[in-house]
N, C-alpha and C positions, 0 to 999 in steps of 0.2 A: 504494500500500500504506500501509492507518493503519498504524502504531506507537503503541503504551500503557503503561502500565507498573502493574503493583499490587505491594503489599508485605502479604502476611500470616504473620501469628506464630501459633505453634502450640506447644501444649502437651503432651507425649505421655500424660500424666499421663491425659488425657481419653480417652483410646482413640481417637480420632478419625481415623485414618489416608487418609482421603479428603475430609482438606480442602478442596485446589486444587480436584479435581473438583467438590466442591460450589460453590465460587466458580466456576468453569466454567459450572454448569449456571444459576445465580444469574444470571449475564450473559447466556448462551444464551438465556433464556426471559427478558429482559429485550430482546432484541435482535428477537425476531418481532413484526410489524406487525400481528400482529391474534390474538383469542384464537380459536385453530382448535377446531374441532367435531369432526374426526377426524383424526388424528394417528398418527405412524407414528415410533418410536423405535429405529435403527438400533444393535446393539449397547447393548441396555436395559439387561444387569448386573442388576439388584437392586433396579431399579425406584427411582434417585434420582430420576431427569428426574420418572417418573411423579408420585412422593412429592410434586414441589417445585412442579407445577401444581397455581396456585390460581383457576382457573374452570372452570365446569360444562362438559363435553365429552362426546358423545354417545358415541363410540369411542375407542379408546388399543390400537394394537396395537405389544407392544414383541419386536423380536428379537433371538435370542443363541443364540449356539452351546454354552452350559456352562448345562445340565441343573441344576447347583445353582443357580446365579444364577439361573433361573426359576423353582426352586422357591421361591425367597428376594424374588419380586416382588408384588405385590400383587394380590387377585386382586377382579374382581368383574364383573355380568356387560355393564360397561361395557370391559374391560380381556381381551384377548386377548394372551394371551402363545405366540410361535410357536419352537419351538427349527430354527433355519437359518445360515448362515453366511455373509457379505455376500460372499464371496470366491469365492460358488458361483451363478454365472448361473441356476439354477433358478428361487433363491428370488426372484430380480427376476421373473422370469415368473409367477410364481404371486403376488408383491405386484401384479403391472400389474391382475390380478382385483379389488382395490380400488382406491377413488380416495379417496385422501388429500387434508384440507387446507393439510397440515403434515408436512416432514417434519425430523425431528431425529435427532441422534446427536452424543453427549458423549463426550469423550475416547477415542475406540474406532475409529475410522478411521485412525488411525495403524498401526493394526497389520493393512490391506490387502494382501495380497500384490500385487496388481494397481488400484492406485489409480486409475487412470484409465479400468481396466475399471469400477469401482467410480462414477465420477463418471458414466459414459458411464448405468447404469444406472439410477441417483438420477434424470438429468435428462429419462430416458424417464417415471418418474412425476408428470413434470407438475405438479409442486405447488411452493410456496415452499419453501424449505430454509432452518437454521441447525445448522450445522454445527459441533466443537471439534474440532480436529487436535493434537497434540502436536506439537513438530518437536523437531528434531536441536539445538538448543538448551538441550533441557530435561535438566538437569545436567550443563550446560554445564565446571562448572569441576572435576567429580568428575571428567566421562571425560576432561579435558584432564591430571589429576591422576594418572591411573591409566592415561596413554596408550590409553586405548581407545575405539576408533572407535563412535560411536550409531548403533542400529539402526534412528533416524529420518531419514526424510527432510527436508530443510531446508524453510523456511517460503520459498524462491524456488522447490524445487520443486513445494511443492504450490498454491504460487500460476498453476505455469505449466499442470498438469496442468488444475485447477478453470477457468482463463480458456476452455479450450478446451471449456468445456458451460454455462459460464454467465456470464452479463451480471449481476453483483452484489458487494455491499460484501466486501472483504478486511480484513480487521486483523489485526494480529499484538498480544499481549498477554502482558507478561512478568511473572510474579510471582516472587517472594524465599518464603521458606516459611523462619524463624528457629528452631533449635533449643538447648535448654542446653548439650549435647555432643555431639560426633561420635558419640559410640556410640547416642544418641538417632535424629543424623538416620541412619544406617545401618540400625536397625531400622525407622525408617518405609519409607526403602527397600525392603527384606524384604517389607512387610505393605501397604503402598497400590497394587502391583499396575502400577505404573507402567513400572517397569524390563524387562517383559515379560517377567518370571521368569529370569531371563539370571543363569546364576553363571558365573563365566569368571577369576575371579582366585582362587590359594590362599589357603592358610591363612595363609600367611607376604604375600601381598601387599597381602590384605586389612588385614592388620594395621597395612602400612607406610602407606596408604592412608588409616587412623583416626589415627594419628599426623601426617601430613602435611599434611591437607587442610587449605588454608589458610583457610578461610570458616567463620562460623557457621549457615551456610543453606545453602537448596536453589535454585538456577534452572530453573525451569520457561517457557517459551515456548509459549504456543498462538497456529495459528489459526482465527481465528473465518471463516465464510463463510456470509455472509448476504443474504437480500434487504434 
């Protein structure tokens, strides 16, 4: 297993609430060994991955299970946008109907019900993979802060789950995310979609919580899995 480490600062001031992700996807598409001609975006969201490829590609089919986020992708008639849900064996049977040369998915596999159902399927398509995971690391010192247990899985388990379909590079990748105040990085919370919409503290713990936390930043931990 690599280990890495990055540090970006962010500004709220810029509206920019999907920083890391875009540092994710930056790396992701820095990390595939060749420029694929048909490409398969697992958990597309809004069409960053799509946005941040910079060479000609014949196909781009991106999936997602929120209707708005497809509506909000780009469209053209290189670019197929499918509304499905990685969590549901159909939609793998009906992607085995193409053959992809690439398949990717940015920060969105984390939130598998069945991860390994989910790998088991990826490596029936046949194709290279690069992958971003979130793991159980990523705000690391809030939920150790606020006693409460992440709804991620740790970066050993999705190491052990992935070794069991595929022969390829692991890394795990830690970034810092710097804010002027806790009440800042609280609201990125809120609004970059990371925390998987999870409200679970009051009014009164949240507060203790803004007051306590001991760090000016956010810890995030992804891993990457790549050919």
């Amino acid at each position: 297993m690599k280990i890495s480490s990055e540090f970006s600062k962010h500004a709220l001031h810029y509206d920019t609430y999907n920083v890391i992700q875009n540092r994710v996807i930056e790396k992701l598409l820095s990390l595939a060994d060749s420029k694929p001609l048909n490409i398969l975006d697992l958990g597309c969201g809004n069409g960053s991955l799509c946005k941040a490829i910079d060479w000609e590609y014949e196909h781009f089919t991106g999936v997602d299970f929120a209707p708005g986020m497809l509506e909000l992708h780009p469209k053209s008639n290189k670019i197929e946008c499918i509304y499905g849900d990685f969590n549901d064996k159909v939609l793998f049977e009906n992607l085995l109907t193409y053959k992809y040369d690439y398949v990717f998915s940015a920060s969105a596999l984390q939130w598998a019900k069945d991860l390994d159902m989910v790998f088991k399927n990826i490596k029936k398509l046949n194709a290279p993979i690069a992958l971003a995971i979130f793991t159980s690391n990523t705000f690391k010192t809030l939920n150790e802060t606020a006693s409460i247990n992440s709804l991620l899985r740790s970066a050993d388990e999705v190491n052990r789950l992935q070794k069991k379909y595929f022969d390829v590079n692991f890394e795990v990748v830690n970034y810092k995310l710097e804010f002027e105040s806790t009440r800042d990085m609280f609201r990125y919370i809120k609004k970059s979609g990371v925390s998987g919409a999870r409200k679970i503290l009051s009014f009164k713990e949240s507060k203790k919580l803004l007051n306590e936390y001991p760090k000016n930043y956010l810890e995030f931990e992804v891993a990457f899995i790549y050919n």
